[in-house]
N, C-alpha and C positions, 0 to 999 in steps of 0.2 A: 360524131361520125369520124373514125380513123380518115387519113389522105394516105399515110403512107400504105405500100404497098403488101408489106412485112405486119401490119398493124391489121390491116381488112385480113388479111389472112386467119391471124390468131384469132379476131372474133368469131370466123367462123369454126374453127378446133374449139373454139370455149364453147360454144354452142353444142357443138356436135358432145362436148365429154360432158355439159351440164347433160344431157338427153339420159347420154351412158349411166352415168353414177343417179336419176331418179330412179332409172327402171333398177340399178343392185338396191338402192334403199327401199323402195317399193316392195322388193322382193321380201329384205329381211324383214318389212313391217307384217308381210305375208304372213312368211314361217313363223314370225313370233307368236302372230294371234291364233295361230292354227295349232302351235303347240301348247298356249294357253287352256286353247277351248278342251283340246284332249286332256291335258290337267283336270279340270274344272268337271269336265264332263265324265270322266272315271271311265276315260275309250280305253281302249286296250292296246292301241298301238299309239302309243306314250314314246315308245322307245323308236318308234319310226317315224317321228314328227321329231322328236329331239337330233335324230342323224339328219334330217333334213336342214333342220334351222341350222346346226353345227356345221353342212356345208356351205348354207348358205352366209353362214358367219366366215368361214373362212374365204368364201369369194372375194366379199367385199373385202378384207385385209389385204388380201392379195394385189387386189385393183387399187389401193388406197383409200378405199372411199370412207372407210372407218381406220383407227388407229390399231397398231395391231397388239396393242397393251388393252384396246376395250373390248377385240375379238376376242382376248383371254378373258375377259372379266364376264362377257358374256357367256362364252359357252359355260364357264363356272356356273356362272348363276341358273343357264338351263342345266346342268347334272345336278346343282342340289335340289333344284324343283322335282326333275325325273325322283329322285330320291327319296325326297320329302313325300311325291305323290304314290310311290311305292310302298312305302312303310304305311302310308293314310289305310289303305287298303288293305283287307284281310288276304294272305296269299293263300292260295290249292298247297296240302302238302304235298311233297314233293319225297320220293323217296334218292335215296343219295345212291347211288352203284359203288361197292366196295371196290379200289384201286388193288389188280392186281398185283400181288408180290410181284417184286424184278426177279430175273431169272439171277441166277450168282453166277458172275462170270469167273472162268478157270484161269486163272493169272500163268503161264509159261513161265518160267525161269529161263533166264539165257543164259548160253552157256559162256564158260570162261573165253576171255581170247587169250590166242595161242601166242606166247610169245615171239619176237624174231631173234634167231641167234645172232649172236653175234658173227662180222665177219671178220676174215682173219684181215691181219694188218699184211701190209704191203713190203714186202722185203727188197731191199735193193743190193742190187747186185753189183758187184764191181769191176 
């Protein structure tokens, strides 16, 4: 048990931030298995369970509580799963809408500039 004053203080901040950082890791064990199960289970909002866990990836980097080189490694590994569990599946075709032509824009010419005359030189007088 701390004496110093500075020392009981910080236990209770360690305390209070261990509290913080269970309930973000909590959180992202959440989103993981919830994106899982959508994987697994061929749900259809795949891609709403992936932006979920993706913020809930970036919370926790934000706050420290994961590294933010394994909040990259993560989110990667949820888009190749989205990906992987997208191709799994047979997709609706889809017809494509033809992009219309650009309009052709009318280019202007500008005109020449006018040159400035020359002025006369300054004559002195005697």
């Amino acid at each position: 048990m701390p004496i110093i004053a500075s020392a009981k203080k910080r236990v209770k901040t360690a305390e209070k931030a261990a509290i913080r950082n269970s309930k973000t890791k909590r959180s992202l064990k959440a989103a993981f298995k919830s994106f899982a199960q959508a994987i697994s289970g061929g749900s259809k909002d795949v891609a709403a369970k992936q932006s979920v866990a993706q913020s809930t990836i970036d919370k926790a980097a934000k706050k420290n509580v994961i590294h933010k080189n394994k909040a990259a490694r993560k989110q990667s590994q949820l888009a190749a799963a989205a990906k992987a569990a997208a191709v799994a599946k047979p997709k609706a075709t889809v017809k494509k809408v033809a992009a219309k032509p650009a309009a052709e824009k009318t280019v202007v010419a500008k005109k020449p500039v006018a040159k400035k005359t020359a002025t006369k030189p300054a004559t002195k007088k005697a």
